[in-house]
C-alpha positions as CSV (number, residue, x, y, z in Angstrom):
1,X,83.2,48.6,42.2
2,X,79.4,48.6,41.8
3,X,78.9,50.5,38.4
4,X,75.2,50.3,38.8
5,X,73.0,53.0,40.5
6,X,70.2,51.2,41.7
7,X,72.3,49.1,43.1
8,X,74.8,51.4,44.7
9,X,71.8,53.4,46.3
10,X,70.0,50.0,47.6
11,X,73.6,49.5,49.1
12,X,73.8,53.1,50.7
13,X,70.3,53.0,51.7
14,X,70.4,49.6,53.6
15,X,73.8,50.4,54.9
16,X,73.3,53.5,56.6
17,X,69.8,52.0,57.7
18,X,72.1,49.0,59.2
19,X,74.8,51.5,60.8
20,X,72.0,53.5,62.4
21,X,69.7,50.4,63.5
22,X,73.2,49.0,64.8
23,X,74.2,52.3,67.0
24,X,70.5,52.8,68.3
25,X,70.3,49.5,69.4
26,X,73.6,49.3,71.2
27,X,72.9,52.8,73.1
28,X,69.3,51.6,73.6
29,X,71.1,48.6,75.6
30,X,73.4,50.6,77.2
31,X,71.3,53.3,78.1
32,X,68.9,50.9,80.3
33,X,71.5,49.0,81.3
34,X,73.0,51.9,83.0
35,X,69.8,53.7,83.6
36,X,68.7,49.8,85.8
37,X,72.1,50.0,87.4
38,X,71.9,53.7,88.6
39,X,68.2,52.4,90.3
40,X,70.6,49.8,92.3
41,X,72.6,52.2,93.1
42,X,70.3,54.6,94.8
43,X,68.2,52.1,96.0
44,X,71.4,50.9,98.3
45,X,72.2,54.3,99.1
46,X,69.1,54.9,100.4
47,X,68.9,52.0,102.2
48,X,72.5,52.7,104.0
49,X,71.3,56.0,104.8
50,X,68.1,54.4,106.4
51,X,70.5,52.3,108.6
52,X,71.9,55.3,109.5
53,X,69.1,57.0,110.8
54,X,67.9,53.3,112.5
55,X,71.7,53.7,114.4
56,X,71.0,56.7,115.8
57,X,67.6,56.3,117.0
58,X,68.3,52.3,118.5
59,X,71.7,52.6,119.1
60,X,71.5,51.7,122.2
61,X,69.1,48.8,122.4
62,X,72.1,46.4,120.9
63,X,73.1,45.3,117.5
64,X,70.2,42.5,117.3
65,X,67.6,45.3,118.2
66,X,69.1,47.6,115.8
67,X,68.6,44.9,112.5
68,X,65.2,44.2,113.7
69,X,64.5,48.2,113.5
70,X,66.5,48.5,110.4
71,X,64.1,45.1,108.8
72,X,61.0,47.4,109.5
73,X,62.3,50.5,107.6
74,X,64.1,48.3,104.7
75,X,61.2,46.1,103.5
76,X,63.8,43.5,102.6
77,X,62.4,41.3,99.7
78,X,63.8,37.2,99.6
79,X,66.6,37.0,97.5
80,X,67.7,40.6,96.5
81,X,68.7,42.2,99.4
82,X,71.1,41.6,102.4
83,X,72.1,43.0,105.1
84,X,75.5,42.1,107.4
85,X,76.6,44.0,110.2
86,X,80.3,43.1,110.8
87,X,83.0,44.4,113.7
88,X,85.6,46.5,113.0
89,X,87.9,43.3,112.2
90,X,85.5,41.4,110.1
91,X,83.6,39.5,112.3
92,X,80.1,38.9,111.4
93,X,77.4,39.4,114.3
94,X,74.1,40.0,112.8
95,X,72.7,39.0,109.1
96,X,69.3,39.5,107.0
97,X,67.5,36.1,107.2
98,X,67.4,36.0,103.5
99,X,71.4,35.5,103.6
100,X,70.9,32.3,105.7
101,X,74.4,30.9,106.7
102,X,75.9,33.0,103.7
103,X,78.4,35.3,104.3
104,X,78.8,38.9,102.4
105,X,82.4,40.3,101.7
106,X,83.9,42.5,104.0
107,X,84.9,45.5,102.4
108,X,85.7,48.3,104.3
109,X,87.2,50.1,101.6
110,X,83.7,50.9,100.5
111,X,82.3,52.7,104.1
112,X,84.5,55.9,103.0
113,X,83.0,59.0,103.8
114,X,81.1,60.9,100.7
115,X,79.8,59.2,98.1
116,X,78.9,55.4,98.3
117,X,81.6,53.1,96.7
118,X,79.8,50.4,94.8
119,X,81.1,46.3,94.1
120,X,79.9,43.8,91.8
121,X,80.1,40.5,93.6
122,X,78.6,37.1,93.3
123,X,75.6,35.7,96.2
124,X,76.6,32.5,96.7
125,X,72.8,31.3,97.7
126,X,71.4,31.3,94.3
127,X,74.9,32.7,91.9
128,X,73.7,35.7,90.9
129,X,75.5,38.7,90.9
130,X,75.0,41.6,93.6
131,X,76.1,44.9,94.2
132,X,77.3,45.6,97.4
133,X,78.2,48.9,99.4
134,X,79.1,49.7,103.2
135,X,78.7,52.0,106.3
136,X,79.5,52.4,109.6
137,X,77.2,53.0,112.2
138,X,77.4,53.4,116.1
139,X,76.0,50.9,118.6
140,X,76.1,51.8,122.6
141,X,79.7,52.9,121.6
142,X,81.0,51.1,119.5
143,X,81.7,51.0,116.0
144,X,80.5,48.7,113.4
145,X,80.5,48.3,109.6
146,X,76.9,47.5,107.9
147,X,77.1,46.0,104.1
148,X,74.1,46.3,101.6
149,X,73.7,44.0,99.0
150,X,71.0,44.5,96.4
151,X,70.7,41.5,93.9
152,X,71.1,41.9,89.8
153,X,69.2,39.3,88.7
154,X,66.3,41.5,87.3
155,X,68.9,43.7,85.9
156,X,70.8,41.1,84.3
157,X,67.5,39.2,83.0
158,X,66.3,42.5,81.4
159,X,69.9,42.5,79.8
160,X,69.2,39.0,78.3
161,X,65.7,39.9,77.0
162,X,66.5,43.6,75.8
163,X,69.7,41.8,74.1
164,X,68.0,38.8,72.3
165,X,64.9,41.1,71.4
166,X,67.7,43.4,69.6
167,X,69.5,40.3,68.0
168,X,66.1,39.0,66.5
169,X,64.8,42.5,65.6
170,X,68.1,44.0,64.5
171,X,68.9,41.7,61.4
172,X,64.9,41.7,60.7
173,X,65.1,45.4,60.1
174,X,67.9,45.2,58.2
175,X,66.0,42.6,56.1
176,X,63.2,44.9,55.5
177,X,65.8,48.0,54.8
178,X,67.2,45.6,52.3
179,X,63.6,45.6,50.5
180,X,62.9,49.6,51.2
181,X,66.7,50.4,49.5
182,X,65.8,48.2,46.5
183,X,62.3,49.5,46.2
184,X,63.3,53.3,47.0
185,X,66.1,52.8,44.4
186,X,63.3,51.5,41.8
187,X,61.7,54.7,42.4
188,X,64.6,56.4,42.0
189,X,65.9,55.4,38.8
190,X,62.7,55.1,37.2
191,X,62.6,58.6,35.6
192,X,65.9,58.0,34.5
193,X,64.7,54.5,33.1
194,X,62.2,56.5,30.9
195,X,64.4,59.2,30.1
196,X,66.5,56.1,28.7
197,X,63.8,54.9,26.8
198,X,62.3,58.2,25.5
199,X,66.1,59.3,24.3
200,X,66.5,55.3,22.4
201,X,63.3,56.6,20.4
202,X,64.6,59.9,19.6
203,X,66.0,60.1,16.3
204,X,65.6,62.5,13.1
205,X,61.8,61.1,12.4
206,X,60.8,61.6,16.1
207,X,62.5,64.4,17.0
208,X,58.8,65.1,18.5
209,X,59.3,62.8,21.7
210,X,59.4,64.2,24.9
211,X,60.1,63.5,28.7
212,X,57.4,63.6,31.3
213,X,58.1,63.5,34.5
214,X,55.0,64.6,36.7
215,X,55.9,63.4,39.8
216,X,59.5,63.5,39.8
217,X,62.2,65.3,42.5
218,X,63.3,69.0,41.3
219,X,66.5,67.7,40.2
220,X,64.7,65.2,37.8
221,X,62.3,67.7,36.6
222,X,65.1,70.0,36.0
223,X,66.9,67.4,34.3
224,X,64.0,66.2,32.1
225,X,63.1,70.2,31.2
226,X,66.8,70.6,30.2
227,X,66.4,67.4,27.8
228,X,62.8,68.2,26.3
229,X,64.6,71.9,25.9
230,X,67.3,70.4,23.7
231,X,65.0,67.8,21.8
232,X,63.0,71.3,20.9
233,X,66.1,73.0,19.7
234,X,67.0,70.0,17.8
235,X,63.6,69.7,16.3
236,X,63.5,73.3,15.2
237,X,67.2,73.2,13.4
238,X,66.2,69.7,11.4
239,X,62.6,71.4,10.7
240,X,65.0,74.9,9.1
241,X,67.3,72.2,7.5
242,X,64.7,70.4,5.9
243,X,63.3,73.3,4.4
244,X,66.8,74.4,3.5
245,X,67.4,71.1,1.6
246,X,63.8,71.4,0.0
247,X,64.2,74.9,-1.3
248,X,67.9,74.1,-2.3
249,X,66.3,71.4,-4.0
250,X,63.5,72.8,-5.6
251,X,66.5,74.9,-7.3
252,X,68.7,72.1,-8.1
253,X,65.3,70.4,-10.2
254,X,65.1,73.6,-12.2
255,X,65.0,73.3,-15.1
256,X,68.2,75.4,-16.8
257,X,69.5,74.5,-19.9
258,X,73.6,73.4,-19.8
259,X,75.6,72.4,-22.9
260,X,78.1,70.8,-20.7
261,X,80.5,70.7,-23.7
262,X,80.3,74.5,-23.7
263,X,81.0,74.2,-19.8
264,X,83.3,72.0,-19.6
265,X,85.2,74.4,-22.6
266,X,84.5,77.8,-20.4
267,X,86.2,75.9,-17.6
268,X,89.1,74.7,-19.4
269,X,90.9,77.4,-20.7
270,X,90.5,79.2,-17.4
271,X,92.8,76.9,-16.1
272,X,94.7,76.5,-18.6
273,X,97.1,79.3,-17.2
274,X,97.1,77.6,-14.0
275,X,98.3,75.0,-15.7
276,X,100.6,76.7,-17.8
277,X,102.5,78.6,-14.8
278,X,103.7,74.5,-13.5
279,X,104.8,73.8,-17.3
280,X,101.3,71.2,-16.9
281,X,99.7,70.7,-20.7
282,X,95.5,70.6,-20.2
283,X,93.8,68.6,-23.5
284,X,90.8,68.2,-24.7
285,X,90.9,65.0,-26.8
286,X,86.5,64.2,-26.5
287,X,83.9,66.7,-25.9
288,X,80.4,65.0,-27.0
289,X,78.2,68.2,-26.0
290,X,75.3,67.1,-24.2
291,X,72.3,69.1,-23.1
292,X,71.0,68.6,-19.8
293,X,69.2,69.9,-16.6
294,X,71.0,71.7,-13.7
295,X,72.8,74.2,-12.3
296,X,75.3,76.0,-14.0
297,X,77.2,77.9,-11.6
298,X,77.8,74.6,-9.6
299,X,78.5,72.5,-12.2
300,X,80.9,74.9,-13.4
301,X,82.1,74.8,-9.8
302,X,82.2,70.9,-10.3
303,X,84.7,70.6,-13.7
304,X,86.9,73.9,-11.5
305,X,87.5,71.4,-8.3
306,X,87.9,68.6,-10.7
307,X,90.4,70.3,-12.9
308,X,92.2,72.5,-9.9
309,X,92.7,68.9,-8.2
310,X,94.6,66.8,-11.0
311,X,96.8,70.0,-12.0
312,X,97.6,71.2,-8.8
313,X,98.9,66.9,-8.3
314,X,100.5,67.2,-11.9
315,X,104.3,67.8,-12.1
316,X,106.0,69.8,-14.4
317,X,105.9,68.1,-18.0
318,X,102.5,66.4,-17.2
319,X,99.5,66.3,-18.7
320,X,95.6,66.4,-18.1
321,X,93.1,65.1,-20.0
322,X,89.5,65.8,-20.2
323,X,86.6,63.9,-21.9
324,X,82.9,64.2,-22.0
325,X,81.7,61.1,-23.4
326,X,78.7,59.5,-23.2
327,X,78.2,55.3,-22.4
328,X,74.7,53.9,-23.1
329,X,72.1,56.3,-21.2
330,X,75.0,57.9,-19.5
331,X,77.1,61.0,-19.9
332,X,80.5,60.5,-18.2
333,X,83.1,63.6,-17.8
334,X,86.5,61.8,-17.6
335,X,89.5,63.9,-15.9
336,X,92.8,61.8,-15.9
337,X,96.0,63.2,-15.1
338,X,99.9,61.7,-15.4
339,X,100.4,63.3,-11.8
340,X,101.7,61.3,-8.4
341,X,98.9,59.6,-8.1
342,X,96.9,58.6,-4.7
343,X,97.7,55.5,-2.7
344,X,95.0,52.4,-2.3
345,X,94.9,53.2,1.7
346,X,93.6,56.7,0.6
347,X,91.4,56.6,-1.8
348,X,87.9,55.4,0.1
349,X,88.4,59.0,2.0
350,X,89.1,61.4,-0.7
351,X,85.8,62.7,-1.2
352,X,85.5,63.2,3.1
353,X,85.5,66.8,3.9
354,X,88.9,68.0,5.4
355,X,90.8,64.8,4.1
356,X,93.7,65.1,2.7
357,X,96.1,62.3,1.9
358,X,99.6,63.8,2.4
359,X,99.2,66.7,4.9
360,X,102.7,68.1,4.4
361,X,102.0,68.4,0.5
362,X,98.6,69.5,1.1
363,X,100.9,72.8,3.2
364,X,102.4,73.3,0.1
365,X,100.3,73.1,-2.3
366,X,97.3,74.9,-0.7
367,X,94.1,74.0,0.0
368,X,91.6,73.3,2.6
369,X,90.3,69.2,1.8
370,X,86.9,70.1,0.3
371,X,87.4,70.3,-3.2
372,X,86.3,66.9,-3.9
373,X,84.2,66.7,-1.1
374,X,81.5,69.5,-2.8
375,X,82.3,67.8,-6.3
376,X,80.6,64.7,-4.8
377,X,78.1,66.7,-3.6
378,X,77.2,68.6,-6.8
379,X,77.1,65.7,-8.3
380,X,75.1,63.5,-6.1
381,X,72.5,66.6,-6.2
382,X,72.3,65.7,-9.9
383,X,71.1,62.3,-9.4
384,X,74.8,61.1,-10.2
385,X,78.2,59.7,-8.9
386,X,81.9,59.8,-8.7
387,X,84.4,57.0,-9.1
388,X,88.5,57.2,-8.9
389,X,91.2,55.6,-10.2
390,X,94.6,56.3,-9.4
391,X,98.4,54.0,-8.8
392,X,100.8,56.1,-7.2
393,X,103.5,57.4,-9.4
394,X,100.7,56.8,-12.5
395,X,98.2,59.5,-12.4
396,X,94.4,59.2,-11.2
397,X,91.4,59.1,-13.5
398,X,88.3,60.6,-11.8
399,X,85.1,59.9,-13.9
400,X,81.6,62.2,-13.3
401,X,78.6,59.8,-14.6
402,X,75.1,61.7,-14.8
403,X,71.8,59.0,-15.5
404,X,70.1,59.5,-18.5
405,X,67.1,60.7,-15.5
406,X,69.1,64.2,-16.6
407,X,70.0,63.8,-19.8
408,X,67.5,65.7,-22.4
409,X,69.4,65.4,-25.7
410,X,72.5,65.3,-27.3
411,X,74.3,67.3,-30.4
């Protein structure tokens, strides 16, 4: 299957150009073959009705006197038309001079009354083909059947030349339909072409490209409107998210002073009865306090997600740990936890929104899989990261580092 569309509407294009050039030329041949045929046809009629007429008029002067009348009404011309006047049983007694010794067939068959019957046959003087109709006529009496014959040679010559011209000129139209469908398919698919190529440029940077079509179909221009449409919707919702993210920004770089010891205390005794309610023990064996810039409500937010995570994956008679510690020009909040840990498989997707590593225990437990996505978040919006640590059946140590770019000072 062609999967290309400038190809498929070349093909269409120059096939339905064939088909029609094909069926045009065939009735074209047909037509004036049958049209030259019909003038045979009527010519000979004509020509029997003539005789006719001659019979009537010189019927008495004899059979030779009646051809000689019948010559000078029926300008026969050498070589395509005869005329035989035969007996009622076949015998020939007066010809054209153009037959010469020839004979025509006898066909009475073809004298019926009504409409002439008509006969291809073959002249044997030059072997060409003839048609050939007859009559009967009256002379002094007696009864006599008169055959026409009117030569196809012209008609079958035309054939020839009307049938090589379309056997030369067919396939060379074809040939140039070929070219058209390619080019007319060029033209076709260019607007699409540069829709291509505007949408490859489009990206978060250039949301500011757009399609123009001036000269394309409806359809296209349609198509090219709906697209510059969307690329305007798109620009206008990255324009209100940038702002979004500047302004949230702006408010994340205020400056607000957090003792993150003090925090991180606040925090942990509000879960202590969390923990206490799954027989979980939370300790605090390190708190360095440490001064730094931020925002308090989401940094709280941070140590709650933290803290919710590793108790709510604790067991009964676990523990939880949490440090706040500080490692060169770093301050690192440690939370580790004797819980079931989180397999190797699992732990480059923890911090995905909507991930959760055991989907059964996630029904049980609660929860929706963003806890530790916004804890990356909050953090990253810090200027810091996240790292795990867990082996199944061990526990998980998750570690919060902030640069020193947010520490101010230390107590």
């Amino acid at each position: 299957m062609i999967s290309s569309l400038k190809t498929r509407i070349a093909v269409w294009y120059s096939s339905l150009s064939t088909l029609i050039l094909v069926c045009l030329g065939v009735a074209l041949y047909l037509i004036i073959s049958h049209s030259m045929m019909n003038e045979r046809r009527a010519l000979i009629a004509k020509d029997l009705e003539r005789v006719q007429q001659v019979s009537r008029h010189f019927g008495n002067r004899g059979v030779n006197r009646l051809l000689e009348e019948a010559e000078e009404e029926i300008p026969l011309k050498p070589g395509d038309e005869f005329v035989q006047i035969f007996t009622l049983d076949g015998a020939s007694v007066a010809n054209s001079p153009n037959l010469r010794n020839q004979q025509l067939p006898f066909r009475p068959a073809l004298a019926q009354p009504g409409t002439p019957k008509f006969e291809t046959i073959s002249i044997s003087t030059d072997g060409s083909t003839a048609l050939l109709s007859e009559t009967t006529i009256s002379v002094m009496g007696q009864s006599y059947f008169v055959a026409i014959a009117a030569s196809l040679s012209n008609v079958r010559s035309i054939q020839r030349r009307l049938l090589a011209t379309l056997l030369i000129s067919i396939p060379l139209a074809i040939l140039l339909s070929l070219v058209g469908g390619a080019i007319l398919a060029n033209q076709a698919i260019e607007p699409l072409n540069r829709m291509t190529e505007t949408a490859h440029r489009i990206s978060a940077e250039h949301l500011g490209e757009r399609i123009e079509l001036a000269q394309a179909d409806n359809e296209l221009k349609r198509l090219a409107d709906s697209f510059n449409q969307m690329l305007e919707r798109l620009d206008q919702s990255f324009k209100q998210i940038r702002q979004f993210t500047a302004d949230a920004s702006h408010e994340l770089r205020t400056p607000v002073a957090i003792l993150m010891g003090e925090t991180e205390l606040e925090v942990c005794e509000q879960q202590r009865n969390q923990a206490k309610s799954k027989g979980v023990d939370v300790e605090l064996p390190k708190t360095v306090p440490v001064v730094m810039e931020g925002d308090s409500a989401r940094l709280r937010q941070m140590v709650r997600n933290v803290l919710d995570n590793a108790i709510k994956y604790t067991p009964s008679g676990g523990k939880v740990y949490v440090e706040l510690d500080r490692s060169g020009e770093e301050v690192l909040l440690r939370v580790s936890d004797t819980g079931i840990g989180i397999p190797a498989n699992a732990l480059p997707n923890i911090f995905d929104r909507f991930y959760r590593v055991d989907q059964a225990r996630t029904r049980e437990e609660g929860g929706s899989g963003l806890g530790l996505s916004i804890v990356k978040q909050i953090i990253e919006a810090h200027g810091g990261r996240v790292s795990v640590q867990s082996e199944v059946g061990a526990g998980t140590v998750l570690t919060l580092i902030v640069p020193d770019g947010q520490l101010l000072s230390t107590n």
